[in-house]
C-alpha positions as CSV (number, residue, x, y, z in Angstrom):
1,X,0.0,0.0,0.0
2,X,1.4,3.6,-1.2
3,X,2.3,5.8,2.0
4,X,1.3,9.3,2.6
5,X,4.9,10.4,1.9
6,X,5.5,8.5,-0.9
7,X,2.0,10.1,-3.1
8,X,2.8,13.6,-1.4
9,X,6.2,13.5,-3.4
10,X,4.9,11.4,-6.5
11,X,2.8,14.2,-6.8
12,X,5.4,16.9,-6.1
13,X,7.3,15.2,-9.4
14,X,4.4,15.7,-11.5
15,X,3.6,18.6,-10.3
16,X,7.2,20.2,-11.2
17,X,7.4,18.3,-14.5
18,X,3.7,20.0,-15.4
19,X,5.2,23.5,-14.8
20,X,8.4,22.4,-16.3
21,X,6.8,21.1,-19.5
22,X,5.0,24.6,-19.6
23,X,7.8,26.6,-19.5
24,X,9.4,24.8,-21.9
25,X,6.9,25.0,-24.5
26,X,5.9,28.4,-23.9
27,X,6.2,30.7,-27.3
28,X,6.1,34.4,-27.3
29,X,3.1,36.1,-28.9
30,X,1.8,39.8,-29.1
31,X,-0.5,38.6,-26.6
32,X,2.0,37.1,-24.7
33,X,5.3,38.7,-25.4
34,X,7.0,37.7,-21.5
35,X,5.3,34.0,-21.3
36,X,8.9,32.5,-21.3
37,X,9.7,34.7,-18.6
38,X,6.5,34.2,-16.3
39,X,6.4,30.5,-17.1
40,X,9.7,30.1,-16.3
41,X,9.9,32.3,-13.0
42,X,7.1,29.9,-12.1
43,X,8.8,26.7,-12.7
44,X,12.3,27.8,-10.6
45,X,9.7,28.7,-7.8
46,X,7.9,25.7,-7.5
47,X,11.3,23.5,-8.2
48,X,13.2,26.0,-5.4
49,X,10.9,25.1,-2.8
50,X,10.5,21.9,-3.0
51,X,14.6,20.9,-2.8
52,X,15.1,23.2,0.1
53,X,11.7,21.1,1.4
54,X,13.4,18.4,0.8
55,X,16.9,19.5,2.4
56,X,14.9,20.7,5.1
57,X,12.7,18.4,6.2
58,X,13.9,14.7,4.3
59,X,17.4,14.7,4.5
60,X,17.9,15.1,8.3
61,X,15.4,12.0,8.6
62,X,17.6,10.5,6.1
63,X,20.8,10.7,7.7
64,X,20.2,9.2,11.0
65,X,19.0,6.3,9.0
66,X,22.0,3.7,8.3
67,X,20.7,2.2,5.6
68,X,21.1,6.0,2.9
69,X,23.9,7.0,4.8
70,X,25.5,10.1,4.8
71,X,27.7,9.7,1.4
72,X,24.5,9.7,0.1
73,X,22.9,12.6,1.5
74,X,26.2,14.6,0.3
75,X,26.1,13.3,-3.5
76,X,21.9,14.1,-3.1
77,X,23.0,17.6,-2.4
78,X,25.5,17.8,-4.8
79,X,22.5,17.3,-7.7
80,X,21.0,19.7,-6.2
81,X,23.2,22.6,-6.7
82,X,23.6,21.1,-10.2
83,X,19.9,21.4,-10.6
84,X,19.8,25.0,-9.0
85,X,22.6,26.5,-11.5
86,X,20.7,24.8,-13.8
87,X,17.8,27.2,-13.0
88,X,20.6,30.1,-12.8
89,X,21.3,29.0,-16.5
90,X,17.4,29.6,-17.1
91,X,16.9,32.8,-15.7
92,X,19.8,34.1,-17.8
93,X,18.7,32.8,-20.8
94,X,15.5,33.7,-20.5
95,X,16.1,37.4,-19.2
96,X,18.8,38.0,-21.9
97,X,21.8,37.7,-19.5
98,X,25.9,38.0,-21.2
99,X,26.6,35.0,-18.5
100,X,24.0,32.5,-20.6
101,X,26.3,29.3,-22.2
102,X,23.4,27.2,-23.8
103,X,21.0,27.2,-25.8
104,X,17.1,27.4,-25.3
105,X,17.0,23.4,-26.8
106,X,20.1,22.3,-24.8
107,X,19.5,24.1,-21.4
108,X,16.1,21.8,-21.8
109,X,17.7,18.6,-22.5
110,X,20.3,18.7,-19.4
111,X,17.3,20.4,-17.1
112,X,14.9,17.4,-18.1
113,X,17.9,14.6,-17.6
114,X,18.5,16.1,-14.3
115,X,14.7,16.3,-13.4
116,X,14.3,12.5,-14.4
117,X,17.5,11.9,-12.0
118,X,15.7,13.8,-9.1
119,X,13.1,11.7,-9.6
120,X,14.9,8.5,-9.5
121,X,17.0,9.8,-6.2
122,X,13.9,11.0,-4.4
123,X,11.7,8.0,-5.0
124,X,15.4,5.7,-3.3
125,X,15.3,7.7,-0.8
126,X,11.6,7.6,0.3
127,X,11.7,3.7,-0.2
128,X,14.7,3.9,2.3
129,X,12.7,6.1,4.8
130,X,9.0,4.2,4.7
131,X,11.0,0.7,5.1
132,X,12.9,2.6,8.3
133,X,9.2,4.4,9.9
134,X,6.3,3.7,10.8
135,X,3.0,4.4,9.2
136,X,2.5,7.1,11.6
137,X,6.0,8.8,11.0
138,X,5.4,9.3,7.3
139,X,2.3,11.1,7.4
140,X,4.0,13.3,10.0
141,X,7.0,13.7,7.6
142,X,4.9,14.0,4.7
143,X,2.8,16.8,6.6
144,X,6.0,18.9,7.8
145,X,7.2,18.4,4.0
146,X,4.4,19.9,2.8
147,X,4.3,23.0,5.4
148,X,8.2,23.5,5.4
149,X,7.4,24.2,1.5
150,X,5.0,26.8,1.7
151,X,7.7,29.0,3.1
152,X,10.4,27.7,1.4
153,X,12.7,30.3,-1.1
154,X,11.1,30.3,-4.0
155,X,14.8,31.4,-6.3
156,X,18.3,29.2,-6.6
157,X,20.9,29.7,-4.1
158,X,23.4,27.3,-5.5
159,X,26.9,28.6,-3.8
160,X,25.1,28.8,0.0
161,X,24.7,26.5,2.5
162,X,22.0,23.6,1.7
163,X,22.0,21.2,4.8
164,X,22.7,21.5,8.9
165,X,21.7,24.0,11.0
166,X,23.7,26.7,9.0
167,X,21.8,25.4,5.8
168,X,17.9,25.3,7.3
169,X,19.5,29.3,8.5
170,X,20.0,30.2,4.8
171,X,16.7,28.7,4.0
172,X,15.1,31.1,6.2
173,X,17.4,34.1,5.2
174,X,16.6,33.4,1.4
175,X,12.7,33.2,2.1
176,X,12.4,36.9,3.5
177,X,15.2,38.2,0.6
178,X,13.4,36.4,-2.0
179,X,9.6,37.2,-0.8
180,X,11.3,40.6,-0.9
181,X,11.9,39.9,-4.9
182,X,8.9,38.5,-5.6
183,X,7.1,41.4,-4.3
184,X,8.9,44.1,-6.0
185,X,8.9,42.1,-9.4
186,X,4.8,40.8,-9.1
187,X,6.1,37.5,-9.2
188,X,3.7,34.8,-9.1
189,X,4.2,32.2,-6.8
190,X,2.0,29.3,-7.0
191,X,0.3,27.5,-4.2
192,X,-0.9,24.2,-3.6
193,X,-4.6,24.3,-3.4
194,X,-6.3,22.2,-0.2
195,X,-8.3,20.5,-2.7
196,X,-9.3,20.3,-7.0
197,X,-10.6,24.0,-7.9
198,X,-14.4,23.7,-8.3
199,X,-13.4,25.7,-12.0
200,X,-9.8,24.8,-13.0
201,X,-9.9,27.2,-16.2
202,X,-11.4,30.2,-14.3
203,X,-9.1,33.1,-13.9
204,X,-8.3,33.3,-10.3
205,X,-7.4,29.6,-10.6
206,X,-5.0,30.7,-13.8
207,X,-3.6,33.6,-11.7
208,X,-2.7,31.4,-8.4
209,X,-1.1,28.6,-10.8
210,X,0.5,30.4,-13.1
211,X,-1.2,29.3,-16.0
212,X,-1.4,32.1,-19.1
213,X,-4.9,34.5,-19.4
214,X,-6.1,35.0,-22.6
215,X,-7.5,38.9,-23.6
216,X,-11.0,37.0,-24.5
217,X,-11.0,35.7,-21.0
218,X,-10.6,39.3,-19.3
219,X,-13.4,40.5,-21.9
């Protein structure tokens, strides 16, 4: 029987990839001349919570279990920062930066591999985790997962510190800097909703996901 924790992050995977797959495919109109730019933003946000989530909340439950082991939890954070300068790559690619190396195409190809990897390492470690708790401590995990995420940073910080007291510190540093941002830019930040939208193509429901609005839907 599938755990709490293990369909709270199986959904966290597809959740990313939707976002991912959006921003991806987005294509700049008249109507939409900064699509790649908001559906992008969108997709580091949502990725950016959910590893610090992760470093937060998973990997100390993790390490004081023998059987990942703390090699492990170093080479999981060291895909990490590959995946967050990754989403530095984005942002400078999509905002038109000199320090941008690939390619639209290629940035997509290595973003993807690595998002398929995360996937893979994620769904080891859980397997490690609900084999080492009981029923009762995965919902508990998966609930403080979920929470620790809401008020995660929502931008890559690949070059600070990720795990330990010192990393959970940044965390919280990086929230208020980056809510900061996100204010000053009108940002949109998606939210989990508590349950399915009653009208997933109305506007507020476009607005609080990120998804594009159409003129003939403002008419």
């Amino acid at each position: 029987m599938t755990s709490l924790l293990e369909s709270t992050l199986e959904s966290e995977h597809q959740r990313i990839r939707e976002f991912a797959d959006a921003a991806e495919a987005a294509v700049t109109s008249a109507d939409e001349p900064r699509i790649r730019h908001r559906l992008s933003d969108t997709f580091s946000a949502v990725l950016s919570r959910h590893l610090a989530a992760a470093e937060d909340v998973l990997l100390p439950a993790a390490r004081s279990s023998t059987a990942y082991g703390r090699e492990t939890v170093r080479d999981y954070v060291r895909h990490v920062r590959e995946l967050e300068k990754l989403l530095h790559e984005l942002k400078a690619r999509v905002y038109g930066a000199a320090t941008a190396d690939m390619g639209w195409d290629g940035l997509w190809r290595e973003i993807d591999r690595h998002l398929e990897d995360h996937a893979k390492r994620e769904a080891a470690l859980i397997e490690q985790l609900t084999a080492s708790m009981s029923a009762l401590e995965c919902r508990e995990l998966a609930r403080r997962f979920t929470a620790v995420e809401e008020r995660a940073p929502t931008r890559p910080h690949a070059y600070t510190p990720h795990t330990g007291w010192i990393g959970r510190l940044a965390h919280r540093f990086w929230r208020i800097a980056d809510g900061f941002w996100d204010e000053a830019e009108g940002r949109v930040i998606p939210r989990r909703p508590a349950k399915p939208p009653a009208r997933p193509d109305s506007l507020i429901n476009r607005y609080m996901t990120g998804a594009p609005v159409h003129r003939s839907d403002e008419s």
